[in-house]
N, C-alpha and C positions, 0 to 999 in steps of 0.2 A: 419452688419458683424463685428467680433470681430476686433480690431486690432491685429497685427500679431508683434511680436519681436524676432529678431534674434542674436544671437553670432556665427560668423564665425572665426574659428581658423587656418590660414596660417602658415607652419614654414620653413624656407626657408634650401637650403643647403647649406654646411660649403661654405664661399667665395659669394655667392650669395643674400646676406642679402640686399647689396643695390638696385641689379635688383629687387627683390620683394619688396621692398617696391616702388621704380618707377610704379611698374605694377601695383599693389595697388593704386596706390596716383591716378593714370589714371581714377579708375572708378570713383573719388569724385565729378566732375564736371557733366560728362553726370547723374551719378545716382540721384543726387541732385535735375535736371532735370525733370525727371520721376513724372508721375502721381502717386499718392501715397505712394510718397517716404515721410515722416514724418521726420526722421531722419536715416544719413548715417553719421558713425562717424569711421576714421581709428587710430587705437592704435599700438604702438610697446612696448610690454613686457620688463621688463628688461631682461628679459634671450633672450639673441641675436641671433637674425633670429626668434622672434618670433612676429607674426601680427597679428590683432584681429580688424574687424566688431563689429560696435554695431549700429544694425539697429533699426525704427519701421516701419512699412509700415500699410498703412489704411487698410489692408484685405489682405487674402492669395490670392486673384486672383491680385494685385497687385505685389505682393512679386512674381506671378509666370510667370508675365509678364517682372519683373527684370529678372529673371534666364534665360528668352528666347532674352532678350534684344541683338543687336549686341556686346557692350562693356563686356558684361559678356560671351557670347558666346568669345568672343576674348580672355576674363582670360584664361578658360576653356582649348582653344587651344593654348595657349603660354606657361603658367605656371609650365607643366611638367616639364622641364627642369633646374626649379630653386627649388622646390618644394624638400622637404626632404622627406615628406609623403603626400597622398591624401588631400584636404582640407577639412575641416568638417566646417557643416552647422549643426548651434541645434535652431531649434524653443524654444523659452521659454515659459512657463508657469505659470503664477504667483501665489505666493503662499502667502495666506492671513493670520494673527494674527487669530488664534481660528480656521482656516480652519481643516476639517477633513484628516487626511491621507488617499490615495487610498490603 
């Protein structure tokens, strides 16, 4: 299976920049943890209240065993509340020197 790499984009709401990143900082240790976790990396933007994943995971059936994991199930249900917008999750794709466009 291919490996799997993700960018997750968090933005917190005005006054709540440091609750989100506590809530953030939370998963590094359990996910690190995780079968298949390759790399788990948290970022803060310079534009404030804004957070950023930069995952690899050994295969999407790991990656989809994080998304069910308790610690993420707990973002999931906590995070509304500091959260400015939905969080987005973008699988990437890598794109090769000479590859063809789709």
């Amino acid at each position: 299976m291919p490996e799997v790499r993700v960018i997750a984009k968090f933005a917190a709401r005005k006054g709540k920049e440091k609750q989100l990143r506590e809530l953030l900082r939370g998963l590094l240790a359990p996910t690190h943890a995780e079968p298949g976790c390759k790399l788990y990396e948290l970022y803060e933007s310079d534009t404030k209240g804004r957070f950023y994943f930069y995952e690899r995971w050994e295969s999407q059936a790991t990656l989809d065993k994080h998304a069910a994991s308790p610690h993420f199930k707990r973002l999931e249900e906590t995070a509304g509340g500091v959260l400015q917008e939905p969080f987005e999750v973008n699988i990437l794709e890598s794109i090769q020197a000479g590859a063809a466009a789709r």
